[in-house]
C-alpha positions as a printed Julia matrix, in Angstrom:
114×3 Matrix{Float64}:
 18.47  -19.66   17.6
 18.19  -16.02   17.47
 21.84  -15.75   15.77
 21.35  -18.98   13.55
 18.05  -17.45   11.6
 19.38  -13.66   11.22
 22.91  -16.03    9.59
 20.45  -17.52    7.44
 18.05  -14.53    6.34
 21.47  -12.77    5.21
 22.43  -15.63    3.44
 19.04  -16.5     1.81
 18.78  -12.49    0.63
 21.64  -13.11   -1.39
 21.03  -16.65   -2.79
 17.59  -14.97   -3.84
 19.21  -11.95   -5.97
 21.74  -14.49   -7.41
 18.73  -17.07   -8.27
 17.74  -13.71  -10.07
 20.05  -13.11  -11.79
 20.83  -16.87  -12.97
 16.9   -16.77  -13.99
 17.13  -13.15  -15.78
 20.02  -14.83  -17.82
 18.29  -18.1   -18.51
 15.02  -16.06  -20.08
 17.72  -13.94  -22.22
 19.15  -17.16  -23.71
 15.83  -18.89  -24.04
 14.12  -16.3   -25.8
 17.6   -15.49  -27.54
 19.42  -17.37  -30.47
 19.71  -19.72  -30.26
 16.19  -20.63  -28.07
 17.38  -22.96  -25.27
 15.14  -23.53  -22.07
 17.2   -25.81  -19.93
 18.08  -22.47  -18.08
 14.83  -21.57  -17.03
 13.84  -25.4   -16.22
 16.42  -25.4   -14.11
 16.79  -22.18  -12.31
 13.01  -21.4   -12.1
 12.59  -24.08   -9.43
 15.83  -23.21   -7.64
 15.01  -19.89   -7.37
 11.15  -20.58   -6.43
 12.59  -22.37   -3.38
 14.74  -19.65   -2.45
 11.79  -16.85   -2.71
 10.09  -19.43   -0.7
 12.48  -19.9     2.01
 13.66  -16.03    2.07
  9.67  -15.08    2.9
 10.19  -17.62    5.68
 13.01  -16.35    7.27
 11.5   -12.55    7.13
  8.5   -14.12    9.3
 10.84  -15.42   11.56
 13.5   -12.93   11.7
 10.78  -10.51   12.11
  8.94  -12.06   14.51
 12.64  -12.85   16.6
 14.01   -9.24   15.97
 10.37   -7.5    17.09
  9.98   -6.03   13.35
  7.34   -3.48   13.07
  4.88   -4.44   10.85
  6.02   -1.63    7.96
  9.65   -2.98    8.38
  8.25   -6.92    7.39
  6.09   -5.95    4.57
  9.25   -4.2     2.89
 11.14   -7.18    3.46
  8.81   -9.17    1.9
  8.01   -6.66   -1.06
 11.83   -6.87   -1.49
 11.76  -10.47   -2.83
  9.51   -9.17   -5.94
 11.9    -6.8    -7.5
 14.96   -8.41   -8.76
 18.46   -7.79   -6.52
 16.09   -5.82   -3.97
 16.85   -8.63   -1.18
 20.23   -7.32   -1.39
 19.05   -3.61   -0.83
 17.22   -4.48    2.42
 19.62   -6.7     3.74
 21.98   -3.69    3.79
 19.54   -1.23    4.97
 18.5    -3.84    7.7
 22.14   -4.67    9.05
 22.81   -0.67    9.1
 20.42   -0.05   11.31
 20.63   -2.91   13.83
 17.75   -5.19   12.73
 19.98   -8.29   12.03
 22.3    -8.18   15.42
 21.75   -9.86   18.28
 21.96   -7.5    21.56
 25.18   -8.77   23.59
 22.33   -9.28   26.75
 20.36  -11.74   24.6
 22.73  -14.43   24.01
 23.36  -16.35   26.98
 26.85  -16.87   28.63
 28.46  -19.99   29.01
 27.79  -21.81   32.4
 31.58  -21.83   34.18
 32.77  -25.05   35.95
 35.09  -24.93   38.78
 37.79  -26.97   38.66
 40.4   -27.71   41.36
């Protein structure tokens, strides 16, 4: 499970800063010529959910990986700026929060045969 939810917190860090940037270009075209809001009706949601589900799987992740507290409030905080997901995501992987330890994942039960 471990492996699954540090999968999905890189992948939900990176849906979030591209829901960003889809948003960020919705608000230029609706407040642009000419006005159109079917940007922001759609991608405002979308990218609700995936702020939503990103804060989820730093709670998890954090709570898995044995964050510090310090370390889970950044990765929070890094869902407000726009693209900073990304930036922690990196920072995380460099140093070791998003691996799983080869003595944590179990091994495979062996079957004699013959």
């Amino acid at each position: 499970m471990r492996r699954t939810a540090m999968k999905l917190f890189v992948v939900a860090a990176i849906a979030e800063a591209i829901s960003w940037l889809a948003l960020l270009i919705s608000m230029v075209v609706k407040y642009g010529p000419p006005e159109n809001e079917i940007g922001v009706k759609i991608f405002g949601p979308i990218h609700g959910a995936l702020f939503v589900f990103y804060g989820v799987l730093v709670l998890l992740v954090s709570r898995l990986g044995r964050w510090s507290l310090p370390v889970t409030a950044v990765a929070l905080l890094a869902s407000i700026p726009p693209f900073t997901t990304l930036l922690f995501e990196r920072w995380a992987r460099r140093r070791g929060l998003l691996t799983v330890p080869e003595s944590a994942t179990p091994e495979p039960d062996r079957i004699a045969v013959g």
